[in-house]
Structure formats: structure tokens, C-alpha cells
C-alpha positions in Angstrom: 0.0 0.0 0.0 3.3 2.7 0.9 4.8 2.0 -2.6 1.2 2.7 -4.5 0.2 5.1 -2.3 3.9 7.0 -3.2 3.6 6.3 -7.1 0.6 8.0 -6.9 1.6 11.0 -5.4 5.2 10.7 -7.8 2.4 10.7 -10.8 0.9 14.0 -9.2 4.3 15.9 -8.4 5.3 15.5 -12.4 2.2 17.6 -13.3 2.9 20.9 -14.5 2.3 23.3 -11.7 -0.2 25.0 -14.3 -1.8 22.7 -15.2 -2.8 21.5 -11.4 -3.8 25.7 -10.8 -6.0 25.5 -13.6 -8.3 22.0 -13.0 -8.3 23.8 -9.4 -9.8 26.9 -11.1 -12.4 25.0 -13.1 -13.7 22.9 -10.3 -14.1 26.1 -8.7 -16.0 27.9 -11.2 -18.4 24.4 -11.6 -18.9 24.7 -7.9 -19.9 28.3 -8.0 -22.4 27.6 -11.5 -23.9 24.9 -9.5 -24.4 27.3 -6.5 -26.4 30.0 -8.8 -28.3 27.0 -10.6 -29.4 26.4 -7.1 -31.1 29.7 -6.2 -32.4 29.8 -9.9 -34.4 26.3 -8.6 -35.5 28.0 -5.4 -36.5 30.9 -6.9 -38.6 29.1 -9.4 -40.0 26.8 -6.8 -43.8 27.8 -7.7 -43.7 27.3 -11.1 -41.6 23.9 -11.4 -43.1 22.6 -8.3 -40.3 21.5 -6.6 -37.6 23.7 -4.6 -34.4 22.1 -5.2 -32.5 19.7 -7.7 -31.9 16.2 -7.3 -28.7 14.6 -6.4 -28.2 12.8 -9.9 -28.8 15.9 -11.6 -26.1 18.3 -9.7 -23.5 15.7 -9.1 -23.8 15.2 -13.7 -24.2 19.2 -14.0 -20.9 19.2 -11.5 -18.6 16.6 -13.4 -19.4 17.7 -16.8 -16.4 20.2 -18.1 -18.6 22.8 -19.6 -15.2 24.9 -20.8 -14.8 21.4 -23.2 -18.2 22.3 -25.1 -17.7 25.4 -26.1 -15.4 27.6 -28.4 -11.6 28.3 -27.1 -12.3 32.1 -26.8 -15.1 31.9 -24.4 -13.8 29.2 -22.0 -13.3 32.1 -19.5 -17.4 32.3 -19.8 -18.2 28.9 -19.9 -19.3 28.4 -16.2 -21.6 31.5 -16.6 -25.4 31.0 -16.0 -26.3 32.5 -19.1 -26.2 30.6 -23.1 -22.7 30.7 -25.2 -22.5 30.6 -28.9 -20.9 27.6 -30.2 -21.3 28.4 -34.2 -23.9 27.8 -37.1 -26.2 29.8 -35.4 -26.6 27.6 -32.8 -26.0 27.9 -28.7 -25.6 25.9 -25.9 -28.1 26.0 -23.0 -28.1 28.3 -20.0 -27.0 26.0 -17.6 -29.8 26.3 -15.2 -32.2 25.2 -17.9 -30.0 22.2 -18.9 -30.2 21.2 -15.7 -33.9 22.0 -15.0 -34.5 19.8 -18.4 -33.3 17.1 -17.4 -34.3 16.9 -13.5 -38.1 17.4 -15.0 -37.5 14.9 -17.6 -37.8 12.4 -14.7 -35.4 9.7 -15.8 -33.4 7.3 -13.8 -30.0 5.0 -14.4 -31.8 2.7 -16.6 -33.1 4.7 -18.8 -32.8 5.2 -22.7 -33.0 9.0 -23.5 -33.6 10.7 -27.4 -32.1 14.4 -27.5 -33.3 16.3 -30.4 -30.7 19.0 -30.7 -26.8 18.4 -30.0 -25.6 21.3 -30.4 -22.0 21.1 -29.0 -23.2 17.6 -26.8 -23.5 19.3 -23.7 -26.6 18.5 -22.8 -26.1 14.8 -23.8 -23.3 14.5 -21.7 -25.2 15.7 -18.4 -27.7 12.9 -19.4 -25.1 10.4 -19.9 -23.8 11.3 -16.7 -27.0 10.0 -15.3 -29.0 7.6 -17.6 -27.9 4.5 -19.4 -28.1 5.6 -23.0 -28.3 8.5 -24.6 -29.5 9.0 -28.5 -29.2 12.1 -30.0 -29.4 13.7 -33.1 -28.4 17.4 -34.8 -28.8 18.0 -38.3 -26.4 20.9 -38.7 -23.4 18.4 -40.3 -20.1 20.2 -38.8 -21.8 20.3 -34.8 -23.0 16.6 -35.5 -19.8 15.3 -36.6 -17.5 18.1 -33.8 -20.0 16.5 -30.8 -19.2 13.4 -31.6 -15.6 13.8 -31.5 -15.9 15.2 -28.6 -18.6 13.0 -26.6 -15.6 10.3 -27.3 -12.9 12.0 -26.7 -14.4 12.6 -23.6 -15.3 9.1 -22.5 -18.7 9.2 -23.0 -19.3 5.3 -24.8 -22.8 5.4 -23.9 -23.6 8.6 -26.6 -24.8 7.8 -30.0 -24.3 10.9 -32.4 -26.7 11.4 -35.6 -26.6 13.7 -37.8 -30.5 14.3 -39.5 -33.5 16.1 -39.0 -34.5 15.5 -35.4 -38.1 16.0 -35.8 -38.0 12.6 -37.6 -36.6 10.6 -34.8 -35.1 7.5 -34.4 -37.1 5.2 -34.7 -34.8 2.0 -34.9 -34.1 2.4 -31.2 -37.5 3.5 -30.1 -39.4 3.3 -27.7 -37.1 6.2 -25.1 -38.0 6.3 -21.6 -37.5 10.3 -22.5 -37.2 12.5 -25.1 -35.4 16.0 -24.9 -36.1 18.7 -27.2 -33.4 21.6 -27.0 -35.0 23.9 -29.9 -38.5 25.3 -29.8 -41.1 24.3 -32.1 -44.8 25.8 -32.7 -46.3 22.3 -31.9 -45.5 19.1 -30.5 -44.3 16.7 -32.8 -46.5 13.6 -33.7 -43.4 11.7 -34.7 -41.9 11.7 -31.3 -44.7 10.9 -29.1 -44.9 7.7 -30.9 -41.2 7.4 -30.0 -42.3 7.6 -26.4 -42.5 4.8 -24.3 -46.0 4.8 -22.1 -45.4 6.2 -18.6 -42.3 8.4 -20.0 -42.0 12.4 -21.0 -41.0 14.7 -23.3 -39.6 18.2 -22.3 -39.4 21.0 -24.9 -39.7 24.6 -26.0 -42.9 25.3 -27.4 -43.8 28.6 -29.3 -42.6 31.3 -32.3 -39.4 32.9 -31.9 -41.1 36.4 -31.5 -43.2 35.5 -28.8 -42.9 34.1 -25.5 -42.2 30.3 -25.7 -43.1 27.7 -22.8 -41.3 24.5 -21.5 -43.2 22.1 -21.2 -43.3 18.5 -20.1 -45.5 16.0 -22.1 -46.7 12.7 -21.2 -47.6 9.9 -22.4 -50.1 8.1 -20.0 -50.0 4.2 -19.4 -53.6 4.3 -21.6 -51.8 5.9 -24.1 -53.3 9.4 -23.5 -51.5 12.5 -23.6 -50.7 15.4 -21.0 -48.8 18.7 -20.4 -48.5 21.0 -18.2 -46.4 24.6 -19.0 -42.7 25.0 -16.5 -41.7 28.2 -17.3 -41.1 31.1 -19.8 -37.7 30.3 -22.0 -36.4 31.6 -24.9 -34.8 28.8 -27.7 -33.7 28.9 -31.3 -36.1 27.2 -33.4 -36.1 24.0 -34.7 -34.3 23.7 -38.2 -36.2 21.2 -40.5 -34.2 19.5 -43.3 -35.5 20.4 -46.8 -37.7 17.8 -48.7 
């Protein structure tokens, strides 16, 4: 146990001082994001209905490097509480809502998620962190292929990258105990709720881009029924169809 225990520390004393300052930094800023995430929750207590986040969900939002999904130059903003550009006219989520997304999408370790959306893979990696599979699929073709590469780089063997129009699905892998949404649409897409499995939901961005858009959460009843209920006010991109 002395000689592993001394390799070990060996191992740590040959990383660059810098190196060591900066992970330290990073952690930091993760444990202040997940601080203001927090009071964003309690804050918004009445209209989500709970008060606070789930364990699951802030120990994925706290091991997930944000700074890894986002362009070099705005790594110094990455732990912010506020949306980042990541190219193609495309952002990734305010990290509050990524995390309120997935603590009302209701989803446990067994689960088989669908993320309509990529983006940089953020949001796929917080679900990854926490369910068993994650599907997801963006159908801009350079974010597709640059998330994927990154989602392995990463370590993250239980993400499959697509690139195609979301709205269609995937239906080879249906039914998902959950489906994400991270763009707003005008309506809720047919397509998907037959990709839901009975018992599961659906969280997204419903409404036009010049008006005030709603997250919701959608579900699909054991009888096969279907309910929503409005979260909160949000403000997404919409969702980009492939021409036919």
C-alpha cells in the first residue's frame, strides 16, 4: 500500500504546476455555476413545483467540463449562467435550464434517452452522466460530426451521435424512456410521441421565436393518452427542418 500510495503521489508531483492551478480553477468555477443553478431552482419553486434539484442531476451538471463544449475564446465564460454561442447559429443552453431539463424529464440510471438537438453535446453529456443511453441527433453536419468527437474524446461510450433532422426521430431504437427537445417548435411533434414509451415524458420549447415560448413536459399516460403542463417562460432557437 506505501509504494502505490507513493507512485501516486510521484504521478501528481510530475504535473505541471499549471496545469494542477488550472483544473483547481475550473472545479471552482463548476462549484460556483452549480451554486447559482441552485437559487435559480428555489426561486422558481412555484412554477416547477419543486424547490431544489436532485442529487443525480447536480453531481452530472458538476462533473461535466462545460469549458470542453464550447469555443476556445469563451472558455473564461463557460461556467456563466447564461447561453454561449458555439457556431452555425446555434447555442448551448443556459446551464440552469440544462439542468432544470433534465431533473423534469424524470429519468433514472436505466433509462434510454432521445435528444433532439446536439448542439455542442453538452446537454447529452449531463444525461449520460445519469441515464444509461443516450440517442441524440443534430442536423447541422459540422456540430454533429465536432460533438461526436468530442462525446468520445471525452469518454462518453454510452452517446450515439446522428446527424439528421430530429423532428424525424429515431425510430430504430424506439421506444425512449425520455425524449429532450433543445430547440422550440410551434407544436408538439407527432413523430416523437410515438417514440415515447407509455409512462415516459417529453420536455421542450414550445412557441414562435417572436413570442414568448413555454417548457413544457408531455406525457404519455400508461392508456396511451397525452398530457402537459407549462414549467416556465424560456427563450430557444427554433427548430431547423431539413429540406424535402
Amino acid at each position: 500500500m506505501k509504494h502505490i500510495l507513493l507512485v501516486v503521489l510521484l504521478s501528481f508531483s510530475l504535473l505541471p504546476v499549471s496545469i494542477i492551478a488550472e483544473e483547481y480553477e475550473w472545479r471552482k468555477m463548476r462549484e460556483r455555476m452549480i451554486e447559482e443553478i441552485k437559487q435559480d431552482m428555489y426561486q422558481a419553486r412555484h412554477y416547477v413545483g419543486q424547490a431544489q434539484f436532485s442529487e443525480p442531476v447536480l453531481k452530472a451538471i458538476g462533473k461535466v467540463e462545460r469549458h470542453k463544449f464550447v469555443p476556445v475564446y469563451l472558455r473564461k465564460s463557460s461556467y456563466g449562467n447564461y447561453p454561449l454561442p458555439i457556431g452555425e447559429g446555434q447555442t448551448i443552453s443556459q446551464p440552469f435550464i440544462v439542468a432544470l431539463m433534465t431533473e423534469i424529464l424524470g429519468v433514472d440510471g436505466g433509462a434510454k434517452v432521445l435528444e433532439i438537438g446536439t448542439g455542442s453535446g453538452y446537454q447529452a453529456a449531463v444525461l449520460a452522466e445519469i441515464v444509461r443511453e443516450v440517442y441524440t441527433i443534430e442536423i447541422v453536419a459540422n456540430l454533429a460530426r465536432e460533438a461526436q468527437t468530442r462525446l468520445a474524446m471525452l469518454g462518453y461510450d454510452n452517446v450515439y451521435v446522428r446527424y439528421g433532422d430530429g423532428m424525424l426521430g429515431w425510430p430504430q431504437e424506439a421506444p425512449f424512456d425520455g425524449i429532450i427537445v433543445t430547440a422550440a417548435g410551434l407544436n408538439i411533434p407527432d413523430t416523437l410521441l410515438d417514440q415515447l414509451a407509455p409512462g415516459a415524458r417529453m420536455v421542450m420549447p414550445v412557441g414562435a421565436q417572436d413570442e414568448t415560448q413555454q417548457l413544457k413536459v408531455i406525457t404519455k399516460n400508461i392508456d396511451m393518452t397525452v398530457t402537459e403542463r407549462n414549467v416556465l417562460p424560456v427563450r430557444f432557437v427554433p427548430i431547423t427542418h431539413k429540406k424535402r
